[in-house]
N, CA, C and O of each residue as an XYZ file, in Angstrom:
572
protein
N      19.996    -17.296      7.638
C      19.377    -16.877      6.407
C      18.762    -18.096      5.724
O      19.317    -19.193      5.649
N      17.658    -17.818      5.276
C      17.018    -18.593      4.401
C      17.175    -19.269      2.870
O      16.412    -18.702      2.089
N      17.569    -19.800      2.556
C      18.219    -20.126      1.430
C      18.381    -21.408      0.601
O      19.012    -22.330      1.118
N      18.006    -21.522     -0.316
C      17.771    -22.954     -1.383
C      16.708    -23.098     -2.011
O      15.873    -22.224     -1.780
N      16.464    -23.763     -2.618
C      14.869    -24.812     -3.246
C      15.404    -26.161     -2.870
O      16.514    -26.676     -3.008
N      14.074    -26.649     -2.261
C      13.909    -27.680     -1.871
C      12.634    -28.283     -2.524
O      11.672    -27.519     -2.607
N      12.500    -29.481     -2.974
C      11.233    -30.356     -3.305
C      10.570    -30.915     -2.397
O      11.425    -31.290     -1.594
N       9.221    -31.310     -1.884
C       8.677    -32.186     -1.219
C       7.317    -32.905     -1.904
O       6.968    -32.429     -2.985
N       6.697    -33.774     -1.475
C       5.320    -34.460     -1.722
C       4.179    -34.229     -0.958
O       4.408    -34.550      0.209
N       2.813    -33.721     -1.150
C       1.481    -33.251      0.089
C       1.397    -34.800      0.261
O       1.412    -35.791     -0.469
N       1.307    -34.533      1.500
C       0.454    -36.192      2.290
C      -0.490    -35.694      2.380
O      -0.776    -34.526      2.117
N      -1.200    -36.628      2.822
C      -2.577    -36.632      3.148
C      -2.958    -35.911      4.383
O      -2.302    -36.208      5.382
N      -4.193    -34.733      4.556
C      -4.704    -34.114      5.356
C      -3.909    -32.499      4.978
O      -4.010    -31.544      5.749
N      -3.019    -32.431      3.468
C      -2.806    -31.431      3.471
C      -1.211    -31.168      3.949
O      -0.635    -30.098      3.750
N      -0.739    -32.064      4.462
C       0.391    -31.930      4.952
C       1.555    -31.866      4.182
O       1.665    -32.519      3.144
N       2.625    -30.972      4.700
C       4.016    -31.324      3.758
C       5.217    -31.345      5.203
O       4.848    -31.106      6.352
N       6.458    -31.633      4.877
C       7.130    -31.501      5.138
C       8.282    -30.128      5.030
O       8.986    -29.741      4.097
N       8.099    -29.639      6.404
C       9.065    -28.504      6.024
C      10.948    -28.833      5.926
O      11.450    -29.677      6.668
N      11.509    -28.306      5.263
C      12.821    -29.169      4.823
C      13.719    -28.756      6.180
O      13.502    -27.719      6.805
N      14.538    -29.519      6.463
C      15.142    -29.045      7.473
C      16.086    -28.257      8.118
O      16.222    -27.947      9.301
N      16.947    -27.893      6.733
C      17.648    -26.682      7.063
C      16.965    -25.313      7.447
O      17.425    -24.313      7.999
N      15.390    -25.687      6.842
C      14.589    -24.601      7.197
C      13.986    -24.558      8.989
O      13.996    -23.650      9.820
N      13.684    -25.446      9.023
C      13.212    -25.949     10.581
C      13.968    -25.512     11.713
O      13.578    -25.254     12.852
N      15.172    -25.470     11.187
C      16.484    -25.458     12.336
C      16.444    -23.577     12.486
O      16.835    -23.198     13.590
N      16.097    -22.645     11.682
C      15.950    -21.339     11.438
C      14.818    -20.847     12.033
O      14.876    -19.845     12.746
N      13.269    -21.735     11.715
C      12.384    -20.726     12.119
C      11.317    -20.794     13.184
O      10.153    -20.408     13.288
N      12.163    -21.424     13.913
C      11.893    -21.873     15.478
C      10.587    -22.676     15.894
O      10.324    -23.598     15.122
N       9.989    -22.560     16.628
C       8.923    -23.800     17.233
C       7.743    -23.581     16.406
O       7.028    -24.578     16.300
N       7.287    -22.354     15.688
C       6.174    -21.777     15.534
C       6.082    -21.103     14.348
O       6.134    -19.932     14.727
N       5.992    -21.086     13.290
C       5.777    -20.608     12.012
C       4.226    -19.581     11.549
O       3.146    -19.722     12.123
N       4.340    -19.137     11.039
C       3.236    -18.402     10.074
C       3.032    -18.614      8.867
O       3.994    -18.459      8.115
N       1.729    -19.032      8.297
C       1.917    -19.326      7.162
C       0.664    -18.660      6.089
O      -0.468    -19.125      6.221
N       0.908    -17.532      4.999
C       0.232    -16.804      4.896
C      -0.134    -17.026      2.937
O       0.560    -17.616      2.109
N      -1.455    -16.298      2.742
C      -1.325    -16.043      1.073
C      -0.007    -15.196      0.920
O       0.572    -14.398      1.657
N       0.183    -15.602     -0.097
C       1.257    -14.648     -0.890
C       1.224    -14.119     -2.348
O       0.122    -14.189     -2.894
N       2.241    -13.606     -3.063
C       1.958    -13.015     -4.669
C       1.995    -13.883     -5.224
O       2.619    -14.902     -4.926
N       1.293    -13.688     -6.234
C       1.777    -14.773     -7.911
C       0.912    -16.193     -7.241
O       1.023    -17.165     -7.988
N       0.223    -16.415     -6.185
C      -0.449    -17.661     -6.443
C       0.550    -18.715     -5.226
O       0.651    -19.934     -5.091
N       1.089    -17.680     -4.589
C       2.183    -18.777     -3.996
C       1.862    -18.451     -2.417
O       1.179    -17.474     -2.111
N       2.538    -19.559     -1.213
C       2.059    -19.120      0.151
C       3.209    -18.574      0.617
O       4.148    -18.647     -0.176
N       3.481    -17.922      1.907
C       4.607    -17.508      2.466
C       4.978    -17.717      3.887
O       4.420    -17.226      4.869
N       6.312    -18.761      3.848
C       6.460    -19.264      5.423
C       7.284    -18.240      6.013
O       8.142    -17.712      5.304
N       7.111    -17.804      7.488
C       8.635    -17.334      8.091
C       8.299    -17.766      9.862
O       7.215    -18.131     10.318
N       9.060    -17.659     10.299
C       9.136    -17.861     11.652
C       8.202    -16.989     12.548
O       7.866    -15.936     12.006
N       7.816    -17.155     13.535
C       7.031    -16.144     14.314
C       8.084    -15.407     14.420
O       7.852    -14.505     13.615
N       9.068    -15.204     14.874
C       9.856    -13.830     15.189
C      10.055    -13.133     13.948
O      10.481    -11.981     14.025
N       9.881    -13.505     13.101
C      10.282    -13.100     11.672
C       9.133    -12.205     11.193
O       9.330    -11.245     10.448
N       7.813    -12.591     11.694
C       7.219    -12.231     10.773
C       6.578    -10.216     10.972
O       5.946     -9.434     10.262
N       7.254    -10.166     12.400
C       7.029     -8.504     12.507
C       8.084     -7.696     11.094
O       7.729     -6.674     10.505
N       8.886     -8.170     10.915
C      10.252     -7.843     10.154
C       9.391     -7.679      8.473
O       9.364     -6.730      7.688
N       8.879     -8.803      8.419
C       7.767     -9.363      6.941
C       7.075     -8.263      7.298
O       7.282     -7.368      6.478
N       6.308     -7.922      8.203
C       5.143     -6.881      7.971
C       5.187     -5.217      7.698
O       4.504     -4.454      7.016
N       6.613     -5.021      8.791
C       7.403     -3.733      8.509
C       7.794     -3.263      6.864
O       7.743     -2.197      6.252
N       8.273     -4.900      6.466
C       8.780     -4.575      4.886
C       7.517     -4.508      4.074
O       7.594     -3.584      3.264
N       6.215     -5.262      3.998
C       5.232     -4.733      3.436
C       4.823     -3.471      3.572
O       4.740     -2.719      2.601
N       4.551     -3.137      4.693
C       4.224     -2.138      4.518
C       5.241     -0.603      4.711
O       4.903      0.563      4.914
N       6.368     -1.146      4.567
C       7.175      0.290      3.966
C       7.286      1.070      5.515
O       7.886      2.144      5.478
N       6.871      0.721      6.597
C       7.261      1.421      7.787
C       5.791      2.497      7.863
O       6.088      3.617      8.278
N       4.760      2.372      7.633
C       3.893      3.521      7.113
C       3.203      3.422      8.542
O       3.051      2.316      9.060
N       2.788      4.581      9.172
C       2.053      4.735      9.978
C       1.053      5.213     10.207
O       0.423      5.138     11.262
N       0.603      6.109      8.654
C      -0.998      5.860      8.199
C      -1.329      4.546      7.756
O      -0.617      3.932      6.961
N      -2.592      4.003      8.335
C      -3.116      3.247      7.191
C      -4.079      3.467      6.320
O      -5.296      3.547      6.488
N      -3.084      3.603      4.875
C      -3.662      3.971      3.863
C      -4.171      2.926      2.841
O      -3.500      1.908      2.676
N      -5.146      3.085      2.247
C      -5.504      2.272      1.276
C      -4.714      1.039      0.814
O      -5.006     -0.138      1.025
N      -3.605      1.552      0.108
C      -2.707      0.348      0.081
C      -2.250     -0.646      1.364
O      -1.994     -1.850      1.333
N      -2.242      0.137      2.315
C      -1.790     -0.829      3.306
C      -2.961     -1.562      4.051
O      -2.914     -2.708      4.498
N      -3.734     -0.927      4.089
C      -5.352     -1.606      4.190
C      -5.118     -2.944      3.544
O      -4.858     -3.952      4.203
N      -5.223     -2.920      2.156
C      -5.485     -3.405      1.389
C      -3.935     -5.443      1.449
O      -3.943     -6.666      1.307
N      -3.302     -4.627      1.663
C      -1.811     -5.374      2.196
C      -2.137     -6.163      3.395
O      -2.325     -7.340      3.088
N      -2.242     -5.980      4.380
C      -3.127     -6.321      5.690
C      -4.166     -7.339      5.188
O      -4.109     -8.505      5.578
N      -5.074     -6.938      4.369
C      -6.601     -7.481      4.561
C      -5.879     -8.713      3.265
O      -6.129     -9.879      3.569
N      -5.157     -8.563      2.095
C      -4.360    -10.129      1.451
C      -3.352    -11.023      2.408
O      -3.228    -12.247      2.374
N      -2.755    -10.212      3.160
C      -1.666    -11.052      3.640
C      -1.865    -11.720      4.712
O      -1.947    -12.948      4.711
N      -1.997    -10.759      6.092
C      -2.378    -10.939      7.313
C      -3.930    -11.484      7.791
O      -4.139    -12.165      8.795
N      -4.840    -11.070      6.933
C      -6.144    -11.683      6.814
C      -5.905    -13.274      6.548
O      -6.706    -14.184      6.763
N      -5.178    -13.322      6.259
C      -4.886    -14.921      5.268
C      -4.214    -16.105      6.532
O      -4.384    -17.323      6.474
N      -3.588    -15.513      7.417
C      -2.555    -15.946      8.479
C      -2.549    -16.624      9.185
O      -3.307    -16.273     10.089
N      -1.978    -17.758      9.421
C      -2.186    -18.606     10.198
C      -0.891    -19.065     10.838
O       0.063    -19.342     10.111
N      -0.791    -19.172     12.309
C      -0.102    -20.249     13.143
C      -0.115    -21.420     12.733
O      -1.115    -22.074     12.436
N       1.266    -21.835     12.682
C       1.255    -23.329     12.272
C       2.486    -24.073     12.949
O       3.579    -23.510     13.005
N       2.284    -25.377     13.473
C       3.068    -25.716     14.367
C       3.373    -27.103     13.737
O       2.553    -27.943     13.366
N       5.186    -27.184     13.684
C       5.425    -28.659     13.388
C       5.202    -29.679     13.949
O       5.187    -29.740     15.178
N       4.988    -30.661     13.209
C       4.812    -32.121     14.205
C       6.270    -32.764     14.705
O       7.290    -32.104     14.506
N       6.342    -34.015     15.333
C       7.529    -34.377     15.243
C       8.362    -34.588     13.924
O       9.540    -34.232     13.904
N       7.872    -35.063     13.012
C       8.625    -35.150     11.952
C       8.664    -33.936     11.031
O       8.671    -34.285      9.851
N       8.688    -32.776     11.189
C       8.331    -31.510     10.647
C       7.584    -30.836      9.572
O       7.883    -29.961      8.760
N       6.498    -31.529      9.823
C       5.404    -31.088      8.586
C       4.310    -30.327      9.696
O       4.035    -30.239     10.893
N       3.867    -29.795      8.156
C       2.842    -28.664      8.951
C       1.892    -29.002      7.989
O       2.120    -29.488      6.881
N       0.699    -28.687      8.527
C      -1.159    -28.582      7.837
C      -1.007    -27.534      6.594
O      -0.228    -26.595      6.758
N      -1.285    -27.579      6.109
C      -1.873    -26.128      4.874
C      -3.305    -25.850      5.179
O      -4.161    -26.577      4.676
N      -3.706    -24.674      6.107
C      -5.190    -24.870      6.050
C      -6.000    -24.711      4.777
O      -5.428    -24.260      3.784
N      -6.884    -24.939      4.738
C      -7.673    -25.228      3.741
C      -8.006    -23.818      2.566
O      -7.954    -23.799      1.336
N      -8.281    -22.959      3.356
C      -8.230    -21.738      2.683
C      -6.646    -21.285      1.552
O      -6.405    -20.920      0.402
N      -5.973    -21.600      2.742
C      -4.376    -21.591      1.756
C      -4.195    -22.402      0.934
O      -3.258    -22.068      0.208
N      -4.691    -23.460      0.633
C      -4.478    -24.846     -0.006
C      -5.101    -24.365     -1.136
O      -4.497    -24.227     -2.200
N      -6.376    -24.074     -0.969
C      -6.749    -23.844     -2.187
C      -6.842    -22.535     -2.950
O      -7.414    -22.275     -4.008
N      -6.197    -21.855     -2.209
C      -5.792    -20.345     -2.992
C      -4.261    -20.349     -3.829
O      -4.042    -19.723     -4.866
N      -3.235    -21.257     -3.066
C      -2.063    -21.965     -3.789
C      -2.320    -23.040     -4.304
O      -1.292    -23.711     -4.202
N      -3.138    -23.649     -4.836
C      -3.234    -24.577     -5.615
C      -2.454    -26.003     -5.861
O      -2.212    -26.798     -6.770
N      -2.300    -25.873     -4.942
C      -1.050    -27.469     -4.616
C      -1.541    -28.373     -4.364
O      -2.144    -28.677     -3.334
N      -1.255    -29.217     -5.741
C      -1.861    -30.380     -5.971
C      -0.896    -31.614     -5.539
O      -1.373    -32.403     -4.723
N       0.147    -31.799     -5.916
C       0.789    -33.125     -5.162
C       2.081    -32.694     -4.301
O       2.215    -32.771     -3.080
N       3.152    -32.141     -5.427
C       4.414    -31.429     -5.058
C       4.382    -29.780     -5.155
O       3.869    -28.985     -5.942
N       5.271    -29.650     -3.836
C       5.929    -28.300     -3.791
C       7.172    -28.142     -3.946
O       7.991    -29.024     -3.685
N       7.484    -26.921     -4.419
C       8.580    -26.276     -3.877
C       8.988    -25.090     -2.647
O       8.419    -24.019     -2.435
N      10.391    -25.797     -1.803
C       9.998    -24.339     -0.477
C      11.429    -23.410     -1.833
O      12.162    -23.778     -2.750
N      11.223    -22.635     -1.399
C      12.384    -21.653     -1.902
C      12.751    -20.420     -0.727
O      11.860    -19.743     -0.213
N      13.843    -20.296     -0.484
C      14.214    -19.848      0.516
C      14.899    -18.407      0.285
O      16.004    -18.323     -0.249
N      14.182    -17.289      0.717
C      14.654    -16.408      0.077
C      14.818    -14.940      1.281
O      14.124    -13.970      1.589
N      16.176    -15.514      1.674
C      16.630    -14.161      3.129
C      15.545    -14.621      4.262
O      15.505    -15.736      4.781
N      14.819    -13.706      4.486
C      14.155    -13.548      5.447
C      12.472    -14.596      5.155
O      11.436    -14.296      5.748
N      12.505    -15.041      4.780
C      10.845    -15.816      4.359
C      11.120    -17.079      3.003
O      11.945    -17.136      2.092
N      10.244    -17.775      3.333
C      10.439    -18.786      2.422
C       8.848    -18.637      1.719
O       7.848    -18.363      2.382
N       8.864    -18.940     -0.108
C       7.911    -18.918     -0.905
C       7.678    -20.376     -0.767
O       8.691    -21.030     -0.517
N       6.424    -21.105     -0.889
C       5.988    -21.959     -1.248
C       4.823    -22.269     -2.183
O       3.616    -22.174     -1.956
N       5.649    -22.777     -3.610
C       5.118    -23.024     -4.659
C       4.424    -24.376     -5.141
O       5.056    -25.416     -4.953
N       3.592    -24.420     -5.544
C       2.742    -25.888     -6.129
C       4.089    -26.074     -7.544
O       4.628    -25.107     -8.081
N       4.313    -27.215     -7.810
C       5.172    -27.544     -8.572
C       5.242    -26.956    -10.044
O       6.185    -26.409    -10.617
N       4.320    -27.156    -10.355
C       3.840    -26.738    -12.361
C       4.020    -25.010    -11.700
O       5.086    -24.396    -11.749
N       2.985    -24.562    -11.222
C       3.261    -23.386    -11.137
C       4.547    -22.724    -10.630
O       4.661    -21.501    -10.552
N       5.114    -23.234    -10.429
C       7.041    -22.968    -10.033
C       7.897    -22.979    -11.392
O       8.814    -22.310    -11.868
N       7.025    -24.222    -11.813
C       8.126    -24.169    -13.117
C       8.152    -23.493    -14.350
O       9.099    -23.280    -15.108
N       6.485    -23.069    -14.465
C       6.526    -21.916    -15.014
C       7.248    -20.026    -14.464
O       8.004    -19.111    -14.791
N       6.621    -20.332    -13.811
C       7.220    -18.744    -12.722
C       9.050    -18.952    -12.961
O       9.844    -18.023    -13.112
N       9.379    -20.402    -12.939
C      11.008    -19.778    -12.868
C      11.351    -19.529    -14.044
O      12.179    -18.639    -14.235
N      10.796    -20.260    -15.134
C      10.938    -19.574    -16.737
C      11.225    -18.744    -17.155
O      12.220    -18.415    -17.800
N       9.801    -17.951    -16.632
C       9.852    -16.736    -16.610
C      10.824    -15.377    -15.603
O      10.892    -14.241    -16.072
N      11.355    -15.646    -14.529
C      12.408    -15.397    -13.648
C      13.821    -15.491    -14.569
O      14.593    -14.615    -14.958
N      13.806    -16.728    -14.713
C      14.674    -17.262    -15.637
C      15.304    -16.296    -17.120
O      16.459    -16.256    -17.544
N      14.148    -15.639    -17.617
C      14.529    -15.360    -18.918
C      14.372    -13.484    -18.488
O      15.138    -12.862    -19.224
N      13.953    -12.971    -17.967
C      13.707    -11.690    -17.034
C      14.932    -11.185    -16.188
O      15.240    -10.001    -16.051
N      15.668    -12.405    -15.572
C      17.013    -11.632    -14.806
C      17.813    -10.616    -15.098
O      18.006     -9.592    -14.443
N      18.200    -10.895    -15.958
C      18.901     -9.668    -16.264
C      18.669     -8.377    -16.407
O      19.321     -7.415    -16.000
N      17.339     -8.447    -17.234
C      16.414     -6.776    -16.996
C      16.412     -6.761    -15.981
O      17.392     -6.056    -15.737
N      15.973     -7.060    -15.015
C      15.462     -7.209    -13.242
C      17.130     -6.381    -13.031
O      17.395     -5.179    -13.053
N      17.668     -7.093    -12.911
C      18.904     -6.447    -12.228
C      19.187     -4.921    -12.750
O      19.489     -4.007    -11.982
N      19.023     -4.754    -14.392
C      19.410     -3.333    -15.096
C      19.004     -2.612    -14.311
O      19.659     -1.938    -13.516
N      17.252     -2.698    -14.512
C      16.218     -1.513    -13.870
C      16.535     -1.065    -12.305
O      16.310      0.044    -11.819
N      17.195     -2.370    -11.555
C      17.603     -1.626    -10.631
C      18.749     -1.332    -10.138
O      18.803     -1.021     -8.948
N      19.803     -1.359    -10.847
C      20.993     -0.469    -11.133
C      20.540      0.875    -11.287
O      20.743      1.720    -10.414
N      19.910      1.128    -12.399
C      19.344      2.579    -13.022
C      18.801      3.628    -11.592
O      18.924      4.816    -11.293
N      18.064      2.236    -10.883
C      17.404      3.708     -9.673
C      18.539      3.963     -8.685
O      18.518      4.833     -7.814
N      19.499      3.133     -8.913
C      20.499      3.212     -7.640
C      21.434      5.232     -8.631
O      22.346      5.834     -8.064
């Protein structure tokens, strides 16, 4: 399982370091895609049929929404392969749709890891931050 926040620094050509408790999880070959809120989304190649099932809810029409799911997420997608020291490229398209300017954060969450540009993390957890507890009510209530 995926799990923590971790900090790192972009080197140059775009590069970061993936942290290594993460490395040891998501095997030789990663995916690395747009994601919500401005943020990218890592998971393992084996992982990422599991990621696509849960987007799209198991649906076997494709309907508008899932069209639409497909053409943000998977449109966005890229293979990405560690180096020896375990950093990976951000291609360019992702780079500048997440906005990561020096530091990230990975955040590790079950099955996929978020990767956040720093300022924009620290706002987003603020807000996470001060929201938890509703978050949890509302979904008590549907249970």
């Amino acid at each position: 399982m995926l799990l923590g926040t971790y900090q790192t620094k972009v080197v140059s050509g775009h590069r970061i370091a993936v942290p290594a408790p993460f490395r040891a999880q998501l095997g030789e070959t990663y995916i690395l895609a747009r994601w919500y809120e401005g943020c990218l989304v890592l998971v393992g190649k084996e992982g990422w049929d599991a990621l696509y099932k849960r987007l799209t809810g198991g649906q076997e029409l494709i309907i508008t929404p899932i069209r639409d799911t497909e053409r943000f997420v998977l449109g966005s997608a890229y293979e990405v392969f560690p180096d020896d020291q375990g950093r990976i490229v951000i291609p360019q398209p992702l780079f500048d749709y997440s906005k990561v300017v020096e530091e990230v954060y990975f955040i590790g969450l079950g099955e996929k890891i978020e990767i956040w540009d720093k300022t924009a993390w620290d706002i987003k957890e603020k807000e996470v931050v001060k929201d938890a507890a509703k978050y949890i009510d509302e979904l008590a209530k549907k249970k």
